[in-house]
Every structure is written in C-alpha cells, then in structure tokens.
N, C-alpha and C positions, 0 to 999 in steps of 0.2 A: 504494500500500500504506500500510497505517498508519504514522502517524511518530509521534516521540516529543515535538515541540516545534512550536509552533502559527506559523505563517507571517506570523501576521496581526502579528505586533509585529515586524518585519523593518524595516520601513521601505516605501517606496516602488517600492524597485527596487535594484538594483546599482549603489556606485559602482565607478568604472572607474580603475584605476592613474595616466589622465593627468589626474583630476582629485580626488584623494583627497586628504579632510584629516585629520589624526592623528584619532582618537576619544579618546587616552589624554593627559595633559597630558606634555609635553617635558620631559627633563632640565634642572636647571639650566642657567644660559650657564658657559659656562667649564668644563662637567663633562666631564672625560677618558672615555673609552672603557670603558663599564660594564663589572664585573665580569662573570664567566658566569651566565647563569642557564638552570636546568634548562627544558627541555620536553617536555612526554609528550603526545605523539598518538594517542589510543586511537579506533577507530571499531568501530559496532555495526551490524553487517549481518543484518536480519532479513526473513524472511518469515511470515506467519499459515499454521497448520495448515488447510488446504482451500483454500489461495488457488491461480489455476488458472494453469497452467504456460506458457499465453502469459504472463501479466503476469509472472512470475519468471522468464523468457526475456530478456523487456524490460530490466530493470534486469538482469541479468546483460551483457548488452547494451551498456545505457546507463551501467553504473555500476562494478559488481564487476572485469569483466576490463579496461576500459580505466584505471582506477584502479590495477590488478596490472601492466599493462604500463608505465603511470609509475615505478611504484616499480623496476622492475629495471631502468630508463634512469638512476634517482636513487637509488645506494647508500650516499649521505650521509644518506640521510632515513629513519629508525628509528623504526615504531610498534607497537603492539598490537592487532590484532585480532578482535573479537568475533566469531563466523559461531552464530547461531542452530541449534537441534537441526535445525527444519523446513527452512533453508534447506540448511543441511550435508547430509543427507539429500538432496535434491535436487539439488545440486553432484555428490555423490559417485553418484547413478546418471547424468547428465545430462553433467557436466563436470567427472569426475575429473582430469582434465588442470590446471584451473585450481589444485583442490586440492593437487596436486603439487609444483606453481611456488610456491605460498604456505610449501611444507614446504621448499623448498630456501631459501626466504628465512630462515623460521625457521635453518636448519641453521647460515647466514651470519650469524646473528645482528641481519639486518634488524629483523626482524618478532617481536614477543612474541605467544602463541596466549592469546587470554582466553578464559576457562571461563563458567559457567553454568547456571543451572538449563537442562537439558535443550531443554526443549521451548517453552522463554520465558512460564513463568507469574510471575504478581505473587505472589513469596514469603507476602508479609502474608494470602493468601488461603487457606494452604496449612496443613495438620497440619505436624507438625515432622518425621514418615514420609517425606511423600512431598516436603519440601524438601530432607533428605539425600539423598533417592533421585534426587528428578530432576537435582544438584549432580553426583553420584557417577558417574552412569551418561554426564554428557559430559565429566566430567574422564577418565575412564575411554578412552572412544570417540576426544576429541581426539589423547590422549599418544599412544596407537596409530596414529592416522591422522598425526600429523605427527613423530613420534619427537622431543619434547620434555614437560619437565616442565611442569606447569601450577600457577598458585598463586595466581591473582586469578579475578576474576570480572567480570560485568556484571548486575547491579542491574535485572530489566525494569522501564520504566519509571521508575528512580530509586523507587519505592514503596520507601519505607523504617519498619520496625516497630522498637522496640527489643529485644524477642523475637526479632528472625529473629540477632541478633551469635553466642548459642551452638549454634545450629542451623550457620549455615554454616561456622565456626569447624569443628564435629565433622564436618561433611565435608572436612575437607582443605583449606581457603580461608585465605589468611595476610591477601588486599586485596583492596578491591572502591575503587571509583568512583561518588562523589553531586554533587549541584549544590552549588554554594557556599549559595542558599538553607537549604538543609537546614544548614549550622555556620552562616549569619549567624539562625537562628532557634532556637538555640542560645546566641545572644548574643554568639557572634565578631564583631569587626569587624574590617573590608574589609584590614587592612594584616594582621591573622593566617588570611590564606588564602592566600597563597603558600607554603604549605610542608604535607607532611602529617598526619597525626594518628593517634591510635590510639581506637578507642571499645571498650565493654567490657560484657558482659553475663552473669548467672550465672558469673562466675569466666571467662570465655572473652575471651580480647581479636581485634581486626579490625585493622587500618591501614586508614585511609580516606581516600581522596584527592577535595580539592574540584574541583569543574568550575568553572571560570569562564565566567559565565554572558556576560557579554561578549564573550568569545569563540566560543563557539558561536554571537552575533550576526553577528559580522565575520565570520565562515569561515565561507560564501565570500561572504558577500554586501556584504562594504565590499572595497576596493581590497589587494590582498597585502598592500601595505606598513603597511596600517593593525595587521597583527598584531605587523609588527615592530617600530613604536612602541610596541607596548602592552608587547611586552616586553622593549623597550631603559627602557622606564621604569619595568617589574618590577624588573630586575637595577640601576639606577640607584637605587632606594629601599633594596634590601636586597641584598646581596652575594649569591650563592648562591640567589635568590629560584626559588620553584618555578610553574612555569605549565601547567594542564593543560586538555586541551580535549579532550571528550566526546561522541560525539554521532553521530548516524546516516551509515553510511554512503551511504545512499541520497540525501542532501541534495548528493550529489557526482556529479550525472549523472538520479536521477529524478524531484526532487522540479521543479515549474514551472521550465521554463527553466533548472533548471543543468547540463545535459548543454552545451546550446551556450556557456555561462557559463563553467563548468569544463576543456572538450577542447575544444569549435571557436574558443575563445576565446582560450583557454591560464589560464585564472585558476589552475590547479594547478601547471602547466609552469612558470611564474611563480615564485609562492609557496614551489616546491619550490627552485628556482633559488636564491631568496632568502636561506631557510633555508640551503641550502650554501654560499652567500658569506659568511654571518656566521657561520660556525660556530667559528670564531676567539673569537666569545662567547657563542652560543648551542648549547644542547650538548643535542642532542635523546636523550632518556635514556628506556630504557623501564621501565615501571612496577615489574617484579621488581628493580632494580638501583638505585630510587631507595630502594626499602624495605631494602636489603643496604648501602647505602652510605651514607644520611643516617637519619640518628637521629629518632623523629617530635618533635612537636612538643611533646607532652601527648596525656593524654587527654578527650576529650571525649563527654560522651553525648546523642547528636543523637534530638530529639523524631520523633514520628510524622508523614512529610514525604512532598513528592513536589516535581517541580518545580511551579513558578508557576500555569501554567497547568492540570496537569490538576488543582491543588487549589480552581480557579476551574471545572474543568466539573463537577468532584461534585457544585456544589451545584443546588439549584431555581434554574429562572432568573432569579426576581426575585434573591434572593439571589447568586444570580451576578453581575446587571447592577452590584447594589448596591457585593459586593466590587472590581469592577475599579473602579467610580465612585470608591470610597476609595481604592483606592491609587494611581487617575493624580492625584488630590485632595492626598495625602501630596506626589507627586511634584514636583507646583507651587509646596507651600508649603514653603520652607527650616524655617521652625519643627518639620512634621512631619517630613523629609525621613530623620531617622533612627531614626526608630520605624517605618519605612515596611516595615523588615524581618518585624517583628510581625506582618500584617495575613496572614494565611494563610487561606485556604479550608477546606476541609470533606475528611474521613477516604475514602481510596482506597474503604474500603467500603463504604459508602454508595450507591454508584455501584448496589450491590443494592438500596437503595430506592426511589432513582430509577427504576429499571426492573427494573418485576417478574421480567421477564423473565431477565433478569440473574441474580437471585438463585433461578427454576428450575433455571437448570446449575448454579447454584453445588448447587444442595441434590442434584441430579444424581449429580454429579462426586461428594460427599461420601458419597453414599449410596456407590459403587461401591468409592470410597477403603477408608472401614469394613469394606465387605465384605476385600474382599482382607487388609483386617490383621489380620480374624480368623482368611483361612487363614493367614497368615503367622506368623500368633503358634500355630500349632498347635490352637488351640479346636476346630477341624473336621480331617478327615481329608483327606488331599489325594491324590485320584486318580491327576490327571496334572500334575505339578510342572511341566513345558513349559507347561501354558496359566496357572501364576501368573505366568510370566515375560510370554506375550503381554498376558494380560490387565494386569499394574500400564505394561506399557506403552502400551497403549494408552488406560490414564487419565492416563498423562500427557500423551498427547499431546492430552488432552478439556481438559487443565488451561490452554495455551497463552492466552494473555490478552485476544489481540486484540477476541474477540466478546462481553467482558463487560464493556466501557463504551466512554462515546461523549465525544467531544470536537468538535477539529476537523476531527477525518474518522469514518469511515462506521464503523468497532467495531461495537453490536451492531445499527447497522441493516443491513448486510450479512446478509444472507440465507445466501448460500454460505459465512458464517464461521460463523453458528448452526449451522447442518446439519452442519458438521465436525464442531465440538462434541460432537455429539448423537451423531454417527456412533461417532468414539470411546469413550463412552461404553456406548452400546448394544453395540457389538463387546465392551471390556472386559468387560461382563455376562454375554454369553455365549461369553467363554474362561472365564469364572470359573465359569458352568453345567459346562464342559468338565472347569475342574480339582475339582468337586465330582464328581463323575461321576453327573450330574442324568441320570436316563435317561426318555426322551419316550413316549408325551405326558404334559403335566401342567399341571395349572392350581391356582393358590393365590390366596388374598387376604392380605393383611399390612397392620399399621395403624400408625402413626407421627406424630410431628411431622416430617415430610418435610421442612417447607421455612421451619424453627425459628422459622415465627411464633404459635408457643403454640396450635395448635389439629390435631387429629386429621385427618389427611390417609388414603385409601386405597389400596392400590397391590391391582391386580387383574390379574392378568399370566397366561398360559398361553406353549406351547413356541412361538406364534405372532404372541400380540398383548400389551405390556404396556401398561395404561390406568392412567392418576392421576388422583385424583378428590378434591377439594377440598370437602367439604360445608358448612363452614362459609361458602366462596364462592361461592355461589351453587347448590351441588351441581354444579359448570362438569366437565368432564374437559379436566386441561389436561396432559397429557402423551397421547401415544398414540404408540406406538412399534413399526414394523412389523420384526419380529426379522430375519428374512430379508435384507430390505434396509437394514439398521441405519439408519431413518430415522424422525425425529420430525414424525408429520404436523401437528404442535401445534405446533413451534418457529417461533411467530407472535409478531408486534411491534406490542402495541399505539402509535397516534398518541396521540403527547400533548406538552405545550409544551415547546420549548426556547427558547433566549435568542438567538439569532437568527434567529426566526421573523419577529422586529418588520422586519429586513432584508430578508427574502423578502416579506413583506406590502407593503415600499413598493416594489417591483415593479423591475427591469433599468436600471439609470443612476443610481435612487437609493436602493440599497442601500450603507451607510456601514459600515464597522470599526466597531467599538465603542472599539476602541484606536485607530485611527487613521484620523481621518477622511477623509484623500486617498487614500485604496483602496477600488474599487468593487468589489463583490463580483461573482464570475460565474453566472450562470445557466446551468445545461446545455440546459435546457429548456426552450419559452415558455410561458406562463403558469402558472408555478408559486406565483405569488402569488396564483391561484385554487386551487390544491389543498389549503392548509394546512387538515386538516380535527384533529379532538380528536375520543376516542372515549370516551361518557359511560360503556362498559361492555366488560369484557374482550373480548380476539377471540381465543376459546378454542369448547372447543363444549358442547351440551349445557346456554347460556345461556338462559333460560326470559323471552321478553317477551311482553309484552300493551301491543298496539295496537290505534288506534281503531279498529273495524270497518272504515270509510271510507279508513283511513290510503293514502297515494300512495305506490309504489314508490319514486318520486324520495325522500322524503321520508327513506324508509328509508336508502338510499344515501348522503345526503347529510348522516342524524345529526340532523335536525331534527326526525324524529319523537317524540311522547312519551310514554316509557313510565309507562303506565299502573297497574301492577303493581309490586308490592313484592317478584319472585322472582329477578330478574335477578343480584342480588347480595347475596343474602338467605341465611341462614343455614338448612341440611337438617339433619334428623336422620339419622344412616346407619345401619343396621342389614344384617348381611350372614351370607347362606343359602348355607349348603356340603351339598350333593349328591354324590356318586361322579362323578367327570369332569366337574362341573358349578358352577357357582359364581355368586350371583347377590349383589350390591350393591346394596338398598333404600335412596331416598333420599326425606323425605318433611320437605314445608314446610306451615304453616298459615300462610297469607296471606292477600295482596286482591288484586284490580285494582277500582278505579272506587271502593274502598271496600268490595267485597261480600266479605267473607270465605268461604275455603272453603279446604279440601286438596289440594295438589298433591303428586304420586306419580312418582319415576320411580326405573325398575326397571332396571340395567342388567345381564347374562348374558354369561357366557362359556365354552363347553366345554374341555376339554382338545385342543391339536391343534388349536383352529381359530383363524379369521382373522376370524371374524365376532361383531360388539357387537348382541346384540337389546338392546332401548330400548322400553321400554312405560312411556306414559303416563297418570296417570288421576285427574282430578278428580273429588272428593269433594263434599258439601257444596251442591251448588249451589241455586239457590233457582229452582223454573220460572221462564220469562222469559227467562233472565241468558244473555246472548250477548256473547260476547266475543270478541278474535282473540289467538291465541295463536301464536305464533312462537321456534320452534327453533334457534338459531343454532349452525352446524357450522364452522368452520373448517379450510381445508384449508393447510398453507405445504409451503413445499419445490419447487410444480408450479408453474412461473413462466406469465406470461400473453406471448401473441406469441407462443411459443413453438414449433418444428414438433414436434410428434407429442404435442401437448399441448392436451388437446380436453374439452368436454363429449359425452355419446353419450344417448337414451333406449333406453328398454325397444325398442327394433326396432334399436337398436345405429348409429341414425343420427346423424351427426357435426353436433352442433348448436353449432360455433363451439368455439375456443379459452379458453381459461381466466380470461382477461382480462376476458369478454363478460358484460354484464346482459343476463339473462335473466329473464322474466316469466311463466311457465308457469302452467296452469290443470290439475287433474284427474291429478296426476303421479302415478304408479306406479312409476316405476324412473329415477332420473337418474344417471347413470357421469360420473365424472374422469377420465382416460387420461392416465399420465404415462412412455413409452413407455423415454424416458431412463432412470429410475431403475426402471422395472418395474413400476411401480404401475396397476393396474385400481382405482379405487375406486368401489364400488355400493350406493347408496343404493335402500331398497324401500321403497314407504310403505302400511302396511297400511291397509284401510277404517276411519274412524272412527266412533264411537256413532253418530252419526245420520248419518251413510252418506257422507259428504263425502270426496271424497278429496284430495289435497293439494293447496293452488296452492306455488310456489317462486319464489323470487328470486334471482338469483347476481351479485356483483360483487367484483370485486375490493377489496384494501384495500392505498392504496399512500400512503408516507408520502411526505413533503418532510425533507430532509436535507442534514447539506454534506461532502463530501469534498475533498480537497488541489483539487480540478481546479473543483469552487465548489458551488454548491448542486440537487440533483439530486433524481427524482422513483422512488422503489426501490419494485416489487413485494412486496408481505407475504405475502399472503395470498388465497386466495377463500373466499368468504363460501356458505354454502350455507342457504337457508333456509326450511322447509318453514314454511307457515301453515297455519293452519284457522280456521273461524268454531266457536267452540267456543258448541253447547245440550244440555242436559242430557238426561238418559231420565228417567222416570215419579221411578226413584228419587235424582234429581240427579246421577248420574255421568255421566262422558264419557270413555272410551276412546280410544288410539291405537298402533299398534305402526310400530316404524322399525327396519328390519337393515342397520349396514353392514357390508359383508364387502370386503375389501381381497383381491384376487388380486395374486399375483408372476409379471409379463410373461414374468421370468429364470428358468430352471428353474436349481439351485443355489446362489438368492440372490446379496448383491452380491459383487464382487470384492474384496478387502479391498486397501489399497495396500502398497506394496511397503515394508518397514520396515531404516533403515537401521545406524541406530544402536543394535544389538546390543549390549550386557553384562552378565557372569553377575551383577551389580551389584544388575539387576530382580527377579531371583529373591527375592533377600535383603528388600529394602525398610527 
C-alpha cells in the first residue's frame, strides 16, 4: 500500500542490537543521568479508498493486530493512534473486535485516538467546505466508536498550506503533527525542535508538533538502542527536551521485510522493553497532555511544505534528478551543510501538472464539490435531504489522496485506485440527481472551464452516459462515464518520463538509488527495461491521427509511427445542437496532414435514456487524389488484460482473445469489449465509409513501467481500440464515416455501491 516516506534513503539494511552504533553523539564523560525527556509515539494507519481486501487483510495481518497485541503485553508504552476513515471503515465491518481492544486501551489511558480529515485527502487540495466537513465527520464517528474526546489530528501526507491553520482550527483541532523539515524551513535550527510550537493563521492558532526526521530513520531500521541514545542525548542537551516520532504504521510489519524484523525478530518486543526500563527518565507522554502541561514554544509560521521526499517527486524528472544532486552536494560540503535546509522541491500541486490525469479528478471531485454546496447553501430546492448526506459522502471519499500522485510507489498508476476515485464521484452525482429530484430520462449539454486551464470544456451527459469533451484538445472525449456502473471508461494513464526510468533502462543488477548507490533496485518482471515506452499523444478517445498509408501495425504499437497530421492535438471549434430528447456536440478543425489542408468534422449525439455515442465523421475540402489514412483512437481502462471473463467478441459474438491481445482486423463491422466483472458489454459498429471501405482495427494494450515498495513493475492502463481507413474523397471532396458505441450493463440494477461506515449527521450540514 502507499506509504508516506521513501525507503530508498534507509540505508542498506537493518542494523541489529548486537552490532549497533549510537547514530546521535554521547553525553559528555562525567554526565550524570539525564534529566527526563518527553516522548510521543504517534502512528498512522492507513488504507486507499478501493484498495482490495486481501491486501488490507494482509497488513491487518502482518501489522495492525500483532502491533495491538504488543501493546497490551507492554502497559508502560503510551501512544497515539491515527486509523484512517477507509481503513476504520473496514476494521469496523471486518474486525470490530480489534477496534474494541484499541477502545479499552484508550479507556486505560494507553492509547490517544488521532483524528483526521475523514477519508485521508491532502487538505491543500480541498475548499475550506469540505476540509471542515471531512475533519468533523471522523472526529464525530471516532469519539462515538471509542468513547473519548479527540483534539489532534494527522496531516495526510504532512502536505502543509498556510490556509489550511483557520480551516482546521474551526473544526475542533487544538494539534496536529509535521516533519521537522517543514520548522527547519522556517528557519528553526536543529536544537529548537525538541519542544513544541504554536502557528497561527486568520486570527486562529494550531500547536504543532515537529517529527524528527531521524527518527523515523532509526525506527525500526537501526538497532533499538540507537533511539535510546538519541534520546539520552535529547534530555542531556536540554532538560525536559521533547522527542517525537511520526510515521506509518504499516513500516511495522508491511513495509519489505519488517514483519520478520519487527515480530519474528522481536525488534518491537525489544524497543518496547527498553523504553520501560528507562522510564525512570524517559516519560513516554501523549500528544493531548504535552499541549495541557508544557507551554509551547513560540509561534511560528511554517511555509508551504511537505516532507523531503514527496517535495523531490513533484517535480519533472530532470529537475528532480537535479534537486537530490544538490542536496546530497550540500550534504558533503561542511560550507553548504547548513543552508542545506533551504533547498526544497516543488508545491504538493503540481503533482496536477505533472499528470494530466491527476488534475481530471481533481477538476472531477470539484465539479461535484460545487454542486452539493449549492444544494447546501439553499440556491436549489432539495428533494431528498438523505441523498445530500450520501452524496457529500461519497465525494469524500473520491477526495482520499492516494490516486492523485506518484512517488515511490504506485499513486496514480494504480488502476484500481483511479477507478475508486471515479467510482465515488460518479455515485456522489447521482445521489445529488436523487437529492434534486432529476426525474428520467434526460439529456443536457453544459459548458465550463472544467479543468481551470483557461479554455471551454463540454460536459454532454444523459440518465445513462456522461461524456467530457475537451475541444481545445484535440476535440479528445476524455471522460466517459457509464452511470449504472459508476465507472470511468477514460480513467487512462498516459506513459511519460519519470526519474527512475534511467534505473529500469540499465536493466536487473545494474539498477542504482539515486540516493544511495549500494541498493539494487528490484525488478518484478523481466524485461522491463524493454517496455519503457513515452506516448507522443493523449490515451483518451476520439484522438484524430493521420498515418502513412503504408504505416506497420508494429509501428503503431510501439509509438514510432509519425503523425502526419496537425488534429491529434489541435484545437476544435465546438458548437452544440439541442433537439427534444436529443442532443448533438459539433466539433470542427481546419487543418492538414502531408500539408494539404482541409476540414475535419466530428459530430458526437446523444438521446435521453441511452447508452449509446453516434460519432460521425467528415472531411471537407479535399483536393481529388488526396489519400490518406486516418485513424481513431478509443481508449478503453478499467477492463484489465489476462483477465477471465475479459474478452474481445465480433459481430457473430465470437471470443477473439482477451483484452491484452493485438489485434489486426481487416473489413470490421462490429468489434465488443466484454468486461463480465464490472458488467460492461462495450460495442463498437462501424458504418460504410464515402467510398465504401469498411474498417481495418488494431487493438493493444497500453501498459506502463513503474515502481512500487516491492520494486519496479509492469501495470495495465488501458486498451487501445483503433479503427482506420484509407481516407478518398467523392466528386465533391468529402468523405464520410459513422461509428456507434453503445455500452450494455451485464448487471440488471447497476453496481453495488459499498457498504459505508462512517455515518454522521455532520455530512448533511457541510
């Protein structure tokens, strides 16, 4: 599952108790027996919204309950802990038992319950609506589920805004928890981070507690005793010194190797041990009672942060390579050594430029957001008050973070993290049809900056199918959303560079860290240093190429091909024709291919109550002669390849291979998707064209190279569907073509929606 802190600056490996050396410098000689010094042990246990229930099995498994069974062996050891909406949720229908045993801890005064945005989104991403709402609705659900007050938080991600201080403040939030980077880039130095702080925004103050970044190195992965140096040498510099350590639960049992590290090993059993022998001056303190009993420090106002590392994946990769270059550069040279705090990466959102894709859920999410705050705020009539409540919850739970960037694990090339996303989403839209009380069938068009990059986007929706259609790009439809099955058959990923690509290219043995060269990187799969492919043009549908008449299949597939044509990503005019139950989106380029100029036309229709996009296209303009190949790019994601009950069919309904499979088809008239899991029939018809041709097709899949915790791996996106033609003109230079696809639901009453846990009249409100 996703984590929060990159593995690769770790070190090599585990040291081991019988041969650990201090990390932190020793007490003077001669120094008596350090004063006390405080320590707060806060862990964040999380899971992503769609992640599938064997993997949160596993680390429940490997990590949550054997961790809760320590802790009731060791009632000397006192922490905080974070449980995410999605995982809490999951606990509480799966293994309310566990949750139980954690409320009798709390009861005991073991255990402090941290609170949370809801569903684990990156606050900085969020209206200031739905950051009280999602805050509100698990401080709400915890105090209930564990019969204690709540008053801190956890930070997703450590993503910190200066904005978000009177937003969480006004939910109820007295303390939250950041990395010491975030106060040493503020201009703290290293000796005023032991103790906490207050920061302050719009008249609203926070307490904030730094993490020590060092210490989430060592835990677990230097020797126990190396933490209890580090903090016999806290309380030896400063009487009272505060130490706190941050950071995922799952590095305790899921992450590589620390399940045997941790339990078969005892590196916890250890550590815990340790901690109760020194407790004579170590006074393990939880986060509510350090804010009730010591005074903060000052206040401070910490810049727009994150930790280290994801401020180095935001950026492009050169610029990525470059920033670690500089700071392991600072690192070597004593003269830079302490400015080295300064050298920060690039804004949490960003991550939206980097990847388009990224910033379609965001505009997504936002679009649905707005909606619900106008029913909220009264502007519209509210039918059924029950479906505002399902409906803002389940954008929040579209809001959860995991699928909307990428690091050193899989974010949004994860497939089944997209599709949550989108799932939510789509659901949210039609409870909020519910609570307008929209009554069916119906079909509308609406025009917008959808996706706030300055230019007029189209949304073309009916009670069946809603389409987004970007005309300035290409004229592409890069949303397509089948209502029934709350699924975005668009929620595709294009390949494009990242920064350890250069890794994967030098191929299994001589794959290096960037950070640290005696760590080989793993390969899940063999020859992945033949798949890194870059994709010169979206992988949406509806993209308009022109290749050489002669062009090779292979050729296509493999991106070599070249296009010819100026429409691929060329700027439409749109104009859109409303009929009674009918609704038609005109999009229309003046272009070339080869240089010949002429008009391209495409027309896309939709009825009230149906399932089906007609697609007519038609060049204008042509000059006799002019022969050209013209190629339609469909993308399909969501219908993985390998897959059982996941097929291509033709017009005689015959199973021509799985989804994965190149296909080369001559004369096509009808080719079908089958994705039996999620319900989808998807059928493509391809009407005769002007001079009587009827389709050839190509089908391949599009699959990226990527790396997750376990090393660098080869993920399904998408399949590719692509009808051609030899496009020649009639007497008066046109060329016609007509394409319908119509999407059947396998499931008679659409999908299942899941079982939602965390209830409070909280949602209603927003």
């Amino acid at each position: 599952m996703p984590s929060e802190n990159a593995r690769s600056t770790f070190g090599a490996g585990v040291v081991r108790p019988d041969n650990h050396e201090p990390l932190s410098p020793a007490p003077p000689p001669g120094l008596a027996m350090s004063p006390a010094v405080r320590f707060v042990f806060v862990l964040h246990d999380h899971q992503p919204v769609g992640n599938f229930d064997g993997v949160i099995e596993q680390a429940y498994r490997d990590s949550y309950l054997p961790l809760l069974e320590l802790l009731e062996r060791h009632p000397g050891i006192r922490l905080a802990l974070h449980t995410s909406g999605p995982l809490a949720e999951w606990l509480d229908r799966h293994h309310p038992d566990y949750l139980d045993r954690v409320a009798r801890l709390v009861g005991e005064g073991q255990v402090e319950i941290v609170g949370g945005a809801c569903y684990e989104p990156v606050l900085a991403m969020l209206p200031a609506r739905d950051r009280i709402g999602q805050i509100r609705l698990a401080t709400e659900w915890l105090e209930r589920r564990f019969k204690t007050k709540v008053t801190g938080m956890w930070v997703a991600e450590r993503v910190w805004d200066p904005g978000m201080t009177r937003d969480i403040a006004a939910a109820g939030i007295e303390w939250t928890i950041l990395d010491d980077s975030h106060f040493k880039a503020a201009g703290l130095s290293e000796d005023q981070l032991d103790r906490h702080w207050l920061t302050e925004g719009d008249g609203s103050t926070l307490t904030v507690f730094p993490v020590s970044e060092h210490l989430r190195y060592v835990i677990p992965f230097a020797a126990p005793e190396a933490t209890i140096d580090h903090l016999r040498y806290l309380a030896s510099r400063r009487p009272g010194a505060l130490a706190v350590f941050g950071d995922d639960g799952e590095k305790f049992g899921v992450w590589p190797d620390t399940r045997k590290t941790c339990f078969e090993e005892g590196w916890l059993e250890t550590f815990f041990g340790l901690l109760e022998a020194n407790s004579d001056w170590i006074q393990m303190s939880l986060p509510s009672e350090v804010v009730r009993e010591v005074p903060p420090a000052g206040t401070v106002w910490l810049p727009e942060c994150s930790y280290r590392e994801m401020m180095e994946w935001v950026l492009p990769p050169q610029s990525q390579l470059a920033c670690i270059e500089a700071r392991l550069a600072c690192a070597a040279d004593a003269r830079l050594a302490s400015v080295s705090r300064f050298l920060r990466g690039g804004s949490w959102r960003n991550f939206r430029m980097r990847y388009p894709e990224a910033n379609e859920m965001y505009a997504r999410m936002m679009a649905v957001s707005t909606r619900l705050e106008r029913l909220a705020s009264g502007k519209q009539t509210v039918a059924n008050p029950a479906a505002v409540t399902e409906a803002t919850q389940a954008l929040y739970r579209g809001q959860c973070n995991c699928a909307y960037w990428h690091g050193a694990f899989g974010g949004i090339y994860l497939p089944h993290l997209r599709n949550a996303i989108y799932r939510e989403l789509i659901a949210a839209d039609r409870a909020a049809d519910r609570a307008e009380g929209k009554q069916t069938p119906w079909v509308e068009a609406t025009t917008d900056d959808y996706d706030f990059d300055g230019r007029t986007e189209v949304r073309l929706a009916s009670d069946g199918l809603d389409a987004w259609i970007a005309p300035a790009r290409g004229g592409m439809l890069y949303e397509l959303d089948l209502r029934d099955q709350e699924h975005n058959l668009l929620a595709t990923l294009d390949r494009r560079p990242e920064a350890y690509h250069a890794q994967v290219l030098a191929g299994p043995g001589n794959a290096r860290s960037v950070v640290d060269a005696s760590q080989v990187a793993k390969f899940k799969q063999e020859g992945l240093e033949r798949m890194v492919r870059y994709d010169a043009s979206r992988r949406k549908s509806l993209v308009d190429h022109f290749w050489d008449c002669d062009v090779d299949a292979n050729a296509i597939v493999e991106g070599t091909a070249l296009e010819r044509g100026d429409f691929a990503a060329g700027s439409y005019e749109a104009s859109i024709r409303r009929n009674p139950g009918r609704i038609q989106v005109l999009l229309t380029r003046t272009g070339n291919a080869w240089g010949i100029p002429f008009t391209l036309s495409k027309a896309v229709t939709l009825e009230a109550g149906s399932r089906t996009l007609e697609i007519g296209y038609k060049l204008e303009g042509l000059p006799q002669g002019f022969r050209q190949h013209l190629a339609v790019e469909l993308n399909f994601a969501g219908m993985p390849a390998r897959a059982e009950g996941r097929f291509f069919y033709d017009h005689e309904h015959r199973n021509l291979g799985e989804l994965g499979g190149r296909l080369d088809l001559s004369a096509v008239r009808t080719l079908g998707l089958v994705d039996d899991w999620l319900g989808i029939d998807a059928r493509l018809a391809f009407g005769e064209s002007t001079n009587g041709m009827a389709a050839g097709v190509w089908t391949f899949p599009v699959q990226s190279v990527s790396q997750s915790e376990g090393g660098f791996e080869l993920v399904h996106q998408s399949v590719v569907v692509m009808p051609h033609w030899i496009v020649t003109p009639d007497a008066d230079g046109v060329w016609k073509v007509t394409l319908r696809l119509s999407i059947g639901n396998l499931k008679a009453g659409g999908a299942a929606r899941p079982h939602v846990g965390l209830d409070a009249s909280v949602v209603a409100s927003r």
